[in-house]
C-alpha positions as CSV (number, residue, x, y, z in Angstrom):
1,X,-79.8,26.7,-13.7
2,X,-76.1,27.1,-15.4
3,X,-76.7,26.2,-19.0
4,X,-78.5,27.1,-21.5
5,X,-81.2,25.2,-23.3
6,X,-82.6,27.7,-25.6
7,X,-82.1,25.5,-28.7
8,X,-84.3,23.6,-27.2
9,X,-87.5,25.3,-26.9
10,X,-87.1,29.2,-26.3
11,X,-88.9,28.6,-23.0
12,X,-90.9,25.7,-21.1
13,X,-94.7,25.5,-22.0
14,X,-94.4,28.5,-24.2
15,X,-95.7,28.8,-27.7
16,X,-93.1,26.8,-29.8
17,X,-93.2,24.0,-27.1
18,X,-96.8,23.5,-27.6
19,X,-96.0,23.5,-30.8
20,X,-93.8,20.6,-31.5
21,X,-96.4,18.5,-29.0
22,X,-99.1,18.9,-31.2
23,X,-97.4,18.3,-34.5
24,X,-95.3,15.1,-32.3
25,X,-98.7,13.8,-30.9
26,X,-100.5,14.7,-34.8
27,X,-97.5,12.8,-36.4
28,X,-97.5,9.0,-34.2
29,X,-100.9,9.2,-35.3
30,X,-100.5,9.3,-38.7
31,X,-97.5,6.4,-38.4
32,X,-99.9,4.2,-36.6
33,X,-102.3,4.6,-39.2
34,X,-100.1,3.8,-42.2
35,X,-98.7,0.8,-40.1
36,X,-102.2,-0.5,-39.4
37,X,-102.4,-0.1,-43.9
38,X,-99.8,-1.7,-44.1
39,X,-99.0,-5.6,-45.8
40,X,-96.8,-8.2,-45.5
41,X,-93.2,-6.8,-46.9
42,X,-93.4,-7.6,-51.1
43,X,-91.5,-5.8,-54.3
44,X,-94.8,-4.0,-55.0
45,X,-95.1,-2.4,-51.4
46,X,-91.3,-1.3,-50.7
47,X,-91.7,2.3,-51.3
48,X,-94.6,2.3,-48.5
49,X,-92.4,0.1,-46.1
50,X,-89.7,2.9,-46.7
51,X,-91.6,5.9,-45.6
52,X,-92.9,3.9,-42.7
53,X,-89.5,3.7,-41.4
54,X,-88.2,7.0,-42.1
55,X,-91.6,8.4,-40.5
56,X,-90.5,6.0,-37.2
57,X,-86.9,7.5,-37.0
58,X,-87.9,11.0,-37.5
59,X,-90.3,10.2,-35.0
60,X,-87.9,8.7,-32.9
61,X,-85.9,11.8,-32.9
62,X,-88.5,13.9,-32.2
63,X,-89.2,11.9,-29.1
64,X,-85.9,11.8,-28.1
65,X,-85.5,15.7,-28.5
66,X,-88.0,16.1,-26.4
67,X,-87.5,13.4,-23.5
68,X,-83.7,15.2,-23.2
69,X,-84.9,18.7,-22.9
70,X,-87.4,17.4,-20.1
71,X,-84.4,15.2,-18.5
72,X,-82.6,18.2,-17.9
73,X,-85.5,20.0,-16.3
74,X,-86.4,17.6,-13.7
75,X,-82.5,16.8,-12.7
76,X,-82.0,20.5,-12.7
77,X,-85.2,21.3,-9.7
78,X,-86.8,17.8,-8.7
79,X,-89.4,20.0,-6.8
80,X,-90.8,21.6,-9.8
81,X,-94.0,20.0,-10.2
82,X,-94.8,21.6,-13.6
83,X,-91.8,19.8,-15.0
84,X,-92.5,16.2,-13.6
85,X,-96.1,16.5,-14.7
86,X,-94.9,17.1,-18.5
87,X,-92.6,14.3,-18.0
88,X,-95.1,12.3,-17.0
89,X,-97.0,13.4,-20.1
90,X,-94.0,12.2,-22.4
91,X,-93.6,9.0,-21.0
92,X,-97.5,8.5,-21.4
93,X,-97.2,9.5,-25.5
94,X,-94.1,7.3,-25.2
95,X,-96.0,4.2,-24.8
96,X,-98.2,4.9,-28.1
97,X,-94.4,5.0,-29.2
98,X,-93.4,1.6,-27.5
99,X,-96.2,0.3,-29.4
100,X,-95.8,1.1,-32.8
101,X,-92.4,0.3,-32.5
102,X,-93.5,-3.2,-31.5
103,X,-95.8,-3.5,-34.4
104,X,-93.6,-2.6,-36.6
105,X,-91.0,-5.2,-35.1
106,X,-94.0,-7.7,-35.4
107,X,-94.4,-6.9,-39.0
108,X,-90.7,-7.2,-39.9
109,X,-90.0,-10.6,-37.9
110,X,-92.6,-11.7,-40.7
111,X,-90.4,-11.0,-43.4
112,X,-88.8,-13.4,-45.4
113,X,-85.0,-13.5,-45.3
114,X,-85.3,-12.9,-49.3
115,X,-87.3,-9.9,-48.5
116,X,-85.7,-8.5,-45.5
117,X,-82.3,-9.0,-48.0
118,X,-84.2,-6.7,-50.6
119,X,-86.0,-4.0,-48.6
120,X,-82.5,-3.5,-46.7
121,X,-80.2,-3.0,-50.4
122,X,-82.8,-0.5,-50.7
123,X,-80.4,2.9,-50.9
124,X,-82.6,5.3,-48.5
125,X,-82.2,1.9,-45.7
126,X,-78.3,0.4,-46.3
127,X,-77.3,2.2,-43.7
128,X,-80.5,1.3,-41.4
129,X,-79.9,-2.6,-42.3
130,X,-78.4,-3.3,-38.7
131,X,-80.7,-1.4,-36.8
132,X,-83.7,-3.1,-38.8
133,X,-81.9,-6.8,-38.6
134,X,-82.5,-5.9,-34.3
135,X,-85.3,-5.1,-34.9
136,X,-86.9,-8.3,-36.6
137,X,-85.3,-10.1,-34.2
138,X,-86.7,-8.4,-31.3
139,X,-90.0,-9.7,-33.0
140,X,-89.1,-13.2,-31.0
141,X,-89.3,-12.1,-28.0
142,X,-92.7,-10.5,-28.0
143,X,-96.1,-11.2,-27.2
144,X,-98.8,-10.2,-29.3
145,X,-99.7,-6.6,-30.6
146,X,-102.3,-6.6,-27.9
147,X,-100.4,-7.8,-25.3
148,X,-96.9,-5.6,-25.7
149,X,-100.1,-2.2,-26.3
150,X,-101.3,-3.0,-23.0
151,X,-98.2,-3.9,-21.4
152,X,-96.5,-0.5,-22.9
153,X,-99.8,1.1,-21.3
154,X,-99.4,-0.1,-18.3
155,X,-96.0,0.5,-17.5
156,X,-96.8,4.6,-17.5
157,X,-98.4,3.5,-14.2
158,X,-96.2,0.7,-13.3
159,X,-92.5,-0.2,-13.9
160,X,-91.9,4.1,-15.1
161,X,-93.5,5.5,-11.9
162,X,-91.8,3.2,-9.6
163,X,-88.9,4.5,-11.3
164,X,-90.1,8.4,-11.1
165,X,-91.0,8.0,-7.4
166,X,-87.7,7.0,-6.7
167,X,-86.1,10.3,-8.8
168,X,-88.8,12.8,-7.1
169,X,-87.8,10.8,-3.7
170,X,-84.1,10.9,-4.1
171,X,-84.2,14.6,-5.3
172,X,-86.1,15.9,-2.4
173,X,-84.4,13.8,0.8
174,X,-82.0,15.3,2.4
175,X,-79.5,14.4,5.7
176,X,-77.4,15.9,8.7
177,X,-73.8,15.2,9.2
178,X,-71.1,17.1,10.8
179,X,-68.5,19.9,9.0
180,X,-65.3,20.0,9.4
181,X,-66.3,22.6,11.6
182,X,-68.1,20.2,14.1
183,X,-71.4,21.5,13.3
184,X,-74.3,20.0,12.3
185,X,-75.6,20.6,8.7
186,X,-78.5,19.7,6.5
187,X,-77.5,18.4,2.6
188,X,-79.6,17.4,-0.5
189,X,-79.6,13.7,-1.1
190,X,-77.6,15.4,-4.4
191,X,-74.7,15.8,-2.1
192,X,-74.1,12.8,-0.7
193,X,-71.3,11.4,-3.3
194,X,-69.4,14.6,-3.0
195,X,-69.5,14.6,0.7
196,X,-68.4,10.8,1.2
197,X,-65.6,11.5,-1.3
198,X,-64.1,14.4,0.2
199,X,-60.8,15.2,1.5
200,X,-62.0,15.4,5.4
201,X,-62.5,11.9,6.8
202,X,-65.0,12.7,10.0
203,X,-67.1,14.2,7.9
204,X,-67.1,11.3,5.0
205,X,-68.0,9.2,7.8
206,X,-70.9,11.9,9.1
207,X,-71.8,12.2,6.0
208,X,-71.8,8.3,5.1
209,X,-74.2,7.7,8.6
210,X,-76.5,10.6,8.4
211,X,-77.6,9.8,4.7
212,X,-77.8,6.0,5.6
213,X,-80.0,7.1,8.3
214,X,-82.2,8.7,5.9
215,X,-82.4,6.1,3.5
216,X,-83.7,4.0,6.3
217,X,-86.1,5.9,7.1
218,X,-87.8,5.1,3.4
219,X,-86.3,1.6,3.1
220,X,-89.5,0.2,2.6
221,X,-90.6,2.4,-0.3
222,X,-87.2,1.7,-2.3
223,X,-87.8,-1.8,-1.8
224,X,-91.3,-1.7,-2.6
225,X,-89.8,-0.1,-6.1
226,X,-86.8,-2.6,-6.8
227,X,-89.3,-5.3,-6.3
228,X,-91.8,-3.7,-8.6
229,X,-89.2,-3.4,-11.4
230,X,-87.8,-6.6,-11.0
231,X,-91.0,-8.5,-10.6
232,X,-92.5,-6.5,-14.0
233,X,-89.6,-7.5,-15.2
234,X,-90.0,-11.7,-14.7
235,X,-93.6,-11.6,-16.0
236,X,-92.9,-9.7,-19.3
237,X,-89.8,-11.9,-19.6
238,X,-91.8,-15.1,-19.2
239,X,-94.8,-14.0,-21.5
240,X,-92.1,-13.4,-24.1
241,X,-90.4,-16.3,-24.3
242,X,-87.2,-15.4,-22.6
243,X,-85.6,-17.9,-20.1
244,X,-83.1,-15.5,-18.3
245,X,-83.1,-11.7,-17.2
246,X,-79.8,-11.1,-18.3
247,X,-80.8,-11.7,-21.7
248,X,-82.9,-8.5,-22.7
249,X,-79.8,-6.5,-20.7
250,X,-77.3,-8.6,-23.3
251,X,-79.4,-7.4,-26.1
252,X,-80.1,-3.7,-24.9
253,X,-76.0,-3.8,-24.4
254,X,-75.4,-5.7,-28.0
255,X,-73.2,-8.2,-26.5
256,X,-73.2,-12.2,-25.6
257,X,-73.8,-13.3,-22.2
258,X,-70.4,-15.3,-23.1
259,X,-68.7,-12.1,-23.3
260,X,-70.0,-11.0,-19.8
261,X,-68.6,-14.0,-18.5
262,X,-65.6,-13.8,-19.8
263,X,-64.7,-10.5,-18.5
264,X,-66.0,-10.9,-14.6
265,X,-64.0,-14.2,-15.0
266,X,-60.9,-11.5,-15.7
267,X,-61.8,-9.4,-12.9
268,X,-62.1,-12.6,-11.0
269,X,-58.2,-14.4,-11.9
270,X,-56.9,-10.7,-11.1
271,X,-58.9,-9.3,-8.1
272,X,-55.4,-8.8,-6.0
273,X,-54.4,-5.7,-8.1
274,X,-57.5,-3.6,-6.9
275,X,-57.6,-4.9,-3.3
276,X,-54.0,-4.8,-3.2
277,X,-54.6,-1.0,-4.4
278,X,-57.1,-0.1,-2.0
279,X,-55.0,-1.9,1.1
280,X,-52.3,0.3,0.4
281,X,-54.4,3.6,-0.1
282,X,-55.5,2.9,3.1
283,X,-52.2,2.1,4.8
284,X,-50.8,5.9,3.3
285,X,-54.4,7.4,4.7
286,X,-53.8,6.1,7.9
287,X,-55.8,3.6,9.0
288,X,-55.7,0.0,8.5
289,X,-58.7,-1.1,7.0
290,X,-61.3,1.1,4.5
291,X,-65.0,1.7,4.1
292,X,-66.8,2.3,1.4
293,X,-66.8,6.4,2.7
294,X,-62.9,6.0,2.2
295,X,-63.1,4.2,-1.7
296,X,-63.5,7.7,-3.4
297,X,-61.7,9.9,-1.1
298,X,-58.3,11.2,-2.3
299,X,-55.1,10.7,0.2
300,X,-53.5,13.5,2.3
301,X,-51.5,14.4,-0.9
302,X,-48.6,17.6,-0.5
303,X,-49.5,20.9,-1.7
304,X,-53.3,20.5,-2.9
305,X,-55.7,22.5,-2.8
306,X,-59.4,22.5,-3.5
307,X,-59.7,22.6,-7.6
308,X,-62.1,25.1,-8.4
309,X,-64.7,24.4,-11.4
310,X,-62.6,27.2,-13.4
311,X,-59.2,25.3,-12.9
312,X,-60.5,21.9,-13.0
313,X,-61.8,22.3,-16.5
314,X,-59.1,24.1,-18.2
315,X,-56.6,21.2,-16.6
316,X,-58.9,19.5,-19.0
317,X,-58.9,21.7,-21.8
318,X,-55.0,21.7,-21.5
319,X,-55.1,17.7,-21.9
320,X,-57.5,17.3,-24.5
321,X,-55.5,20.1,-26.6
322,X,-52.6,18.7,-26.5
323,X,-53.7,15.0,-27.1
324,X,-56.8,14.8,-29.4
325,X,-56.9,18.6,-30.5
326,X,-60.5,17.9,-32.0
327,X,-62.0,17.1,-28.4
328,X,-60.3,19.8,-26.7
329,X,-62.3,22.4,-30.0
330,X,-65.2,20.3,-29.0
331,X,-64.3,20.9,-25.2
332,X,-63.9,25.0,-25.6
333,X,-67.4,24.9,-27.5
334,X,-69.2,23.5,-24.6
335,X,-68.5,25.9,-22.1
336,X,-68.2,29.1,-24.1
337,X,-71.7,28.0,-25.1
338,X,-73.2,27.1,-21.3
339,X,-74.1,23.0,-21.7
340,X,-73.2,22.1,-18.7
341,X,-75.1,22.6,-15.2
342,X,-72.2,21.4,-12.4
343,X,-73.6,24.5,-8.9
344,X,-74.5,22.3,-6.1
345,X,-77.5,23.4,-4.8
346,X,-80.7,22.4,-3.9
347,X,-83.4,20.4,-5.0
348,X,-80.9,19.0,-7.7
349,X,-81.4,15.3,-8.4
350,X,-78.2,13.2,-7.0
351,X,-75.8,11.7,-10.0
352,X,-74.7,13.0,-13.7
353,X,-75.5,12.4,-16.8
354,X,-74.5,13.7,-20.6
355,X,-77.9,13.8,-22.8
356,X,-78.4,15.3,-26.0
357,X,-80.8,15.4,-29.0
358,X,-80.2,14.5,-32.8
359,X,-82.4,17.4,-33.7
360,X,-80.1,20.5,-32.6
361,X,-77.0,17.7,-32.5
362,X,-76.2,19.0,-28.8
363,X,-75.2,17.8,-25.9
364,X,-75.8,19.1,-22.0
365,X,-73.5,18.0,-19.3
366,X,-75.6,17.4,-16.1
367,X,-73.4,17.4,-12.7
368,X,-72.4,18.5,-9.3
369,X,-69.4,19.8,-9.0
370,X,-67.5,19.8,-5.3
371,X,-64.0,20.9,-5.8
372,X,-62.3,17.7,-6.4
373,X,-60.2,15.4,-8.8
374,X,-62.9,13.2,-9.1
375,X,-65.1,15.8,-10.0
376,X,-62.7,17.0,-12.2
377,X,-62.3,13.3,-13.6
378,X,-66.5,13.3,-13.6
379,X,-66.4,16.3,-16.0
380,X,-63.5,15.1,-18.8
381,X,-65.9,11.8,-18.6
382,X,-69.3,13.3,-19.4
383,X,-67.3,15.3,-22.3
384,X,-66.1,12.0,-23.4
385,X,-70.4,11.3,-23.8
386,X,-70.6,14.3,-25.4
387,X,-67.8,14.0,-27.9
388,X,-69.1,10.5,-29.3
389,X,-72.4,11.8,-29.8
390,X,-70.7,15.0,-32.1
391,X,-68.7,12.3,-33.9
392,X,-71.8,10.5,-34.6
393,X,-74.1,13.8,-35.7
394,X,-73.3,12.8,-39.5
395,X,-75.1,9.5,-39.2
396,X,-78.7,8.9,-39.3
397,X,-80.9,7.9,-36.0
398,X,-81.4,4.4,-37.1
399,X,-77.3,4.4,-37.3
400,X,-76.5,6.2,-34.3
401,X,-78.1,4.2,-31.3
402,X,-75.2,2.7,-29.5
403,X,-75.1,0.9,-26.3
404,X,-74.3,1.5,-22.6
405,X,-71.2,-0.4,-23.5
406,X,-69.7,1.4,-26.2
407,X,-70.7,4.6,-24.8
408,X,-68.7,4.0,-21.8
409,X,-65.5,3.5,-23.6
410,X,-65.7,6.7,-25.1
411,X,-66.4,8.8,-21.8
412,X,-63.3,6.5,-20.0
413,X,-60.9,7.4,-22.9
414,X,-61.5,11.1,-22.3
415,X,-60.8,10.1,-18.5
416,X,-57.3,8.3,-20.0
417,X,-56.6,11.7,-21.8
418,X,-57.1,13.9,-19.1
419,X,-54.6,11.3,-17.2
420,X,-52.3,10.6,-19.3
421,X,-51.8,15.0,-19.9
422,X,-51.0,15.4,-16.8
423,X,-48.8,12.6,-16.3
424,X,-46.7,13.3,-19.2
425,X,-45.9,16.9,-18.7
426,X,-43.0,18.6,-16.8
427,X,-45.1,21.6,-16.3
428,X,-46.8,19.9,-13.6
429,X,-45.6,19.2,-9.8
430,X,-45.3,15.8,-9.0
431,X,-48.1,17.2,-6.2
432,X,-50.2,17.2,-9.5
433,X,-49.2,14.0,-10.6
434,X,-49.9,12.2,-7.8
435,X,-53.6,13.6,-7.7
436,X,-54.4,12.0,-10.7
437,X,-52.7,8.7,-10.2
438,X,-54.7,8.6,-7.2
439,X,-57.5,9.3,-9.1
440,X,-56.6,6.2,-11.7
441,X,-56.1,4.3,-8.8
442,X,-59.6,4.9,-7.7
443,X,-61.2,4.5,-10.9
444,X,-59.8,0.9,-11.2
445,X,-61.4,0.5,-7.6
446,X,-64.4,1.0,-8.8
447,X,-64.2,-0.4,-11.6
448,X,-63.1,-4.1,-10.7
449,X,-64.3,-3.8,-7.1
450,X,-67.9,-1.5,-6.7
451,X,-69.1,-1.9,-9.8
452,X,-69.0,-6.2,-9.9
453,X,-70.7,-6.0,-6.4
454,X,-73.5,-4.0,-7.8
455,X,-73.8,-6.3,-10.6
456,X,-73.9,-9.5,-8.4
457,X,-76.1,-7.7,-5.8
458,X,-78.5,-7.0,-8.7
459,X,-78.2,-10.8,-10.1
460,X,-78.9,-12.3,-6.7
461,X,-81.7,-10.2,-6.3
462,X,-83.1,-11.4,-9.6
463,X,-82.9,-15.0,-8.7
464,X,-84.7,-14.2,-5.7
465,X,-87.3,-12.3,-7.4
466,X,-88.0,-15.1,-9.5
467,X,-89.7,-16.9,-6.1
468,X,-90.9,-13.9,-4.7
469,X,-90.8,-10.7,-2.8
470,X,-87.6,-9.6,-1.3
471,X,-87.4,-8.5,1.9
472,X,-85.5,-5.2,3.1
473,X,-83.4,-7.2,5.6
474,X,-82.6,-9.6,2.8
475,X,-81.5,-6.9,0.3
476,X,-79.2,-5.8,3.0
477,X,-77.7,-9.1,3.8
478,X,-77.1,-9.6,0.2
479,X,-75.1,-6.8,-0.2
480,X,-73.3,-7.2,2.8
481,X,-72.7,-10.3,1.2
482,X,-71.4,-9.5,-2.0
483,X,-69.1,-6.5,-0.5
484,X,-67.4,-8.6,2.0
485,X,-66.9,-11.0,-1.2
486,X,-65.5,-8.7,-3.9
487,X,-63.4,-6.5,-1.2
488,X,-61.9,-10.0,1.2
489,X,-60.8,-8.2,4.1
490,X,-59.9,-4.8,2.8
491,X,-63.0,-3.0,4.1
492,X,-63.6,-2.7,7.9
493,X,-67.5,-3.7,9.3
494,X,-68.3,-0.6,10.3
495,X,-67.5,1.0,6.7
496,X,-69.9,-1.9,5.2
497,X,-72.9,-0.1,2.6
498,X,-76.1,-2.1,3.4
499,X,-77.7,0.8,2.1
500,X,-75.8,1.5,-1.1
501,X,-79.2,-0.6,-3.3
502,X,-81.2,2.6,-1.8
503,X,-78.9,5.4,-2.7
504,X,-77.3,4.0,-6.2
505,X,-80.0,5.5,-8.3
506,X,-79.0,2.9,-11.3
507,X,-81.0,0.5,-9.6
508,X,-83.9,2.5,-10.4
509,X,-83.9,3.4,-14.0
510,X,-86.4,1.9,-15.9
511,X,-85.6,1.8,-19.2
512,X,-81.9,0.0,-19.0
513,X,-81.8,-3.0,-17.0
514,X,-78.2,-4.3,-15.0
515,X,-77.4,-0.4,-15.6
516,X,-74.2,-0.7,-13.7
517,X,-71.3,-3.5,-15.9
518,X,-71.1,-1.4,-19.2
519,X,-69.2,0.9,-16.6
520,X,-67.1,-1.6,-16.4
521,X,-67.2,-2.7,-19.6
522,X,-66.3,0.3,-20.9
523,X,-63.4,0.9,-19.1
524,X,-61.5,-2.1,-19.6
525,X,-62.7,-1.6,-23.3
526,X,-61.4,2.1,-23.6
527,X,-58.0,0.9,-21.9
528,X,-57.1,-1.1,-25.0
529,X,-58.3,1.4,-27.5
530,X,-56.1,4.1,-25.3
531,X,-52.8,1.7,-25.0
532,X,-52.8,1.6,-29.1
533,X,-53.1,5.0,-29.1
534,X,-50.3,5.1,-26.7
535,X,-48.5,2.7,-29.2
536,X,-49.6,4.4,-32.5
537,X,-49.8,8.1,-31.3
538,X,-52.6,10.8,-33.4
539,X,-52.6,8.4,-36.2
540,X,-54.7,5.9,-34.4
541,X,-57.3,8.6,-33.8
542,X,-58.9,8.0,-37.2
543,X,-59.8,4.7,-36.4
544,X,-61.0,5.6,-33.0
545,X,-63.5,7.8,-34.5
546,X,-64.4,4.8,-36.8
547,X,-65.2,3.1,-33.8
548,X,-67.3,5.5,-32.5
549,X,-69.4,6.1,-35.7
550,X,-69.7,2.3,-35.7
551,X,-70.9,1.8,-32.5
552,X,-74.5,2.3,-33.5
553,X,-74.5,-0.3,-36.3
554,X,-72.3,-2.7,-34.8
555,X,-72.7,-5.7,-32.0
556,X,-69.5,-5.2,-29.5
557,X,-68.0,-8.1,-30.5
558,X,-68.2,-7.2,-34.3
559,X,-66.8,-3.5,-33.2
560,X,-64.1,-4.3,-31.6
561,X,-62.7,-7.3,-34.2
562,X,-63.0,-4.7,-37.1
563,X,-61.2,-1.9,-34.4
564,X,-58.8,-3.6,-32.7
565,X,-58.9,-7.0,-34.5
566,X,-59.6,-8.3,-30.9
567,X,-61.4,-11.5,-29.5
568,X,-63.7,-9.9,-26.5
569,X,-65.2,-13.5,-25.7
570,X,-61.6,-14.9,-24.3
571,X,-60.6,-13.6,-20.9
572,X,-57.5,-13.1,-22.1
573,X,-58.2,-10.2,-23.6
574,X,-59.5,-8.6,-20.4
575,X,-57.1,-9.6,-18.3
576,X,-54.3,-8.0,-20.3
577,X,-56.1,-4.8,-20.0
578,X,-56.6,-4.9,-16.2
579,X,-52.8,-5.7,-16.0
580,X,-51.7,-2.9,-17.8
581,X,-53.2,-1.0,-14.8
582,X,-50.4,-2.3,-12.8
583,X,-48.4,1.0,-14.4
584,X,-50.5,3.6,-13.1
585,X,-50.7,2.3,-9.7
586,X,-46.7,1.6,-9.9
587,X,-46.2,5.2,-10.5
588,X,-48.4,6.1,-7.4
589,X,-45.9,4.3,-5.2
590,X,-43.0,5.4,-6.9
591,X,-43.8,9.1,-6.8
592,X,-45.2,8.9,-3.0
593,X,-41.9,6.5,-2.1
């Protein structure tokens, strides 16, 4: 493996390891004990309430601390049995932790108003009051202690090992396709993305059909999962009194189904900009119509050459310096000390992520690097993760959970920077340029085109659920469906995905539902943050670290109004941020022209 994760534990299973296990496991005891001591919230009682919490968010920590270190493991070698057995283990222990947490939401939905006001003007809890006010609402929507123990239980058997089969299955699969070479070759499952988005378009289509082939061969068992998770899903929806599946994913993502709405209805009123950008990528490819092997491939651009991993990151360094000289510090840090893992090779799980712990306050960087912009664009965006969670380090857990949504605008403006560096500096050839603009191009591709197909794929497949099992042919259909819908005729049949709800791992997580629109979210949400920074230069980065630090004790909508002093419920806020993406993709013409 590339990084390091000393800080960590010194080594897995060894002596200090075992260690924090045995005081972790000793500690949720002792928390479930007091909890079950505990009564109704009153003056006389509020010390007691108190140390319950603060025992619940170190505890929470710990957990976390923990479930990262063993995340990096299993991406790192998804054949390591060792390591998916102790993961396994955690998520067991993490269901006593479900459970607590649920009694303790239980409790504090029993509050009064008058003593929820009190306990949270406490000092040691002001700056837990939002976090605490989720909490006793979560209280609404759940069934009884009994019934959320045993559904918490259950789900280590259930809805988290469909979800682990699928990450042991996905990191073990591999596929032939063709080099440029015109022989045949066999890839990890891991490679697939880099291998469809290359520069080489015979072997993004190889590469497209042989992993498609392979997926088909275990069709039945990814089905078999997405079914499983969706169906868990309905039942524990129903038994707790919610009347929609998109509302638990609202809540998880601190935002109002209104809001949703209003920004696919954007994407919607202005879909010409991206098709109109991927017909014309096409049309300076070479070919008339796309597939989805040609949405993340960069054009036949003059005087590139493969970006190696030592100059792809220090075109970010340079960026980030020059910009936002805290991030690029933050930047040097991370790679002098070793937290990121980007070697392809095998047994590595397919994707990347950015985790971290608020024990060591440290981030890792999990990813596959292949040698291209977008890779290059993958890395500035993971370090965007990274960043927020270092901004944050000062705060305390119950302050500091943010959402998919919010954490998405922070890795996109790093994305923005990295852009916008290049863009604005003589030192580099228009050659240069036009690599990234083409990269911009393709992010808003995905963006207001891939991204709302997975989301309305997913949703159809939820309504569906509601009946009854899905079949495989129907999943494919749908997304057929959905593609031919979002793209109109920009994509040619044979470049259709039926496959893409088998290998899009986001599908499969089990802990965050409807995984894929903060993406988008995000974005659109980070391009209005980075056009005021355009408009106020480094004086506006004060208040975009105020954003970030009060992304974990704010709803979205509350965020952004006391950020930007922005409506995010009116489409026309959205829709003025996809516009502005009409520069970008200007530039591209006028540089190629």
């Amino acid at each position: 493996m590339d990084w390091d994760l000393s800080s960590y534990f010194k080594e897995f299973n060894g002596p200090d390891y075992q260690a924090f296990k045995a005081d972790l496991l000793r500690d949720l005891k002792q928390a479930t004990d007091n909890l079950t001591q505990l009564d109704n919230l009153s003056d006389s009682n509020s010390e007691a309430w108190t140390r319950i919490i603060e025992a619940l968010e170190d505890l929470s920590s710990r957990f976390g601390h923990l479930s990262s270190y063993l995340e990096c493991l299993c991406a790192a070698d998804a054949t390591d049995d060792g390591y998916s057995a102790e993961y396994a283990w955690l998520k067991e222990h993490a269901a006593g932790m479900n459970t607590l947490n649920a009694q303790f939401n239980s409790l504090l939905g029993q509050t009064s108003d008058e003593a929820f006001a009190k306990l949270t003007s406490i000092p040691e809890l002001e700056d837990a009051a939002f976090y605490l006010a989720e909490c006793r609402s979560k209280a609404q929507y759940q069934m009884e202690d009994a019934a959320e123990d045993l559904a918490s239980e259950l789900n280590v058997n259930g809805i988290n090992a469909w979800s682990q089969l699928y990450d042991t299955l996905s990191g073990q699969l591999k596929f032939q396709y063709v080099d440029e070479h015109g022989e045949t070759q066999t890839a990890p499952m891991g490679q697939r993305v880099s291998l469809i988005s290359g520069a080489n378009r015979d072997v993004r289509i190889s590469a497209f059909h042989g992993s498609n082939a392979a997926w088909e061969e275990h069709e039945a068992t990814c089905n078999a999962a997405l079914n499983a998770l969706a169906g868990t899903r309905h039942s524990l929806d129903k038994r707790r009194g919610s009347d929609h599946f998109l509302n638990e994913a609202c809540r998880e993502a601190r935002l109002e189904h209104a809001t949703l709405d209003a920004m696919f209805q954007a994407i919607d009123d202005t879909i010409d900009l991206p098709r109109n950008i991927l017909g014309y990528r096409s049309q300076q490819m070479g070919f008339e119509k796309a597939g989805y092997y040609d949405l993340y491939a960069p054009m036949d651009l003059p005087d590139q050459e493969p970006i190696s991993w030592e100059s792809g990151t220090q075109l970010v360094q340079g960026a980030f310096d020059s910009a936002y000289p805290a991030l690029g510090a933050f930047n040097k840090e991370l790679l002098e000390k070793r937290w990121v893992d980007y070697q392809p090779r095998d047994n590595k799980r397919p994707g990347g992520f950015c985790t971290g712990s608020q024990l060591n306050h440290e981030s890792r960087i999990y990813m596959t690097f292949k040698d291209t912009m977008t890779a290059v664009t993958t890395y500035a965006h993971e370090v965007g993760h990274a960043w927020h969670s270092r901004v944050m380090s000062s705060q305390r857990r119950f302050a500091s959970d943010y959402p998919m949504t919010l954490a998405e605008s922070a890795s996109t403006f790093a994305e923005l920077l990295l852009s916008d560096g290049v863009l604005s500096k003589s030192a580099f050839s228009d050659a240069q340029k036009l690599t990234l603009l083409d990269s911009d191009a393709t992010r808003i591709m995905a963006f207001l085109l891939d991204i709302p197909v997975r989301y309305r794929w997913e949703e159809r497949i939820y309504e569906e659920r509601r009946v009854g099992i899905v079949s495989v042919k129907r999943m494919k259909k749908i997304m057929v469906e959905e593609q031919q819908k979002q793209f109109g005729d920009k994509l040619n049949e044979d470049g259709l995905d039926p496959y893409f709800w088998c290998s899009k791992l986001h599908f499969y997580i089990d802990d965050i539902r409807f995984y894929n629109f903060p993406y988008t979210f995000g974005y659109l949400l980070s391009v209005s943050l980075f056009a005021r920074f355009k408009e106020e230069g480094s004086s506006f980065l004060p208040s975009y670290e105020t954003f970030l630090q009060k992304s974990g004790s704010m709803s979205c909508e509350q965020v952004v109004q006391e950020t930007l002093g922005e409506n995010i419920q009116d489409p026309a806020f959205w829709k003025r941020a996809i516009e502005s993406l009409n520069e970008p993709f200007t530039k591209l013409k006028a540089l190629l022209d």
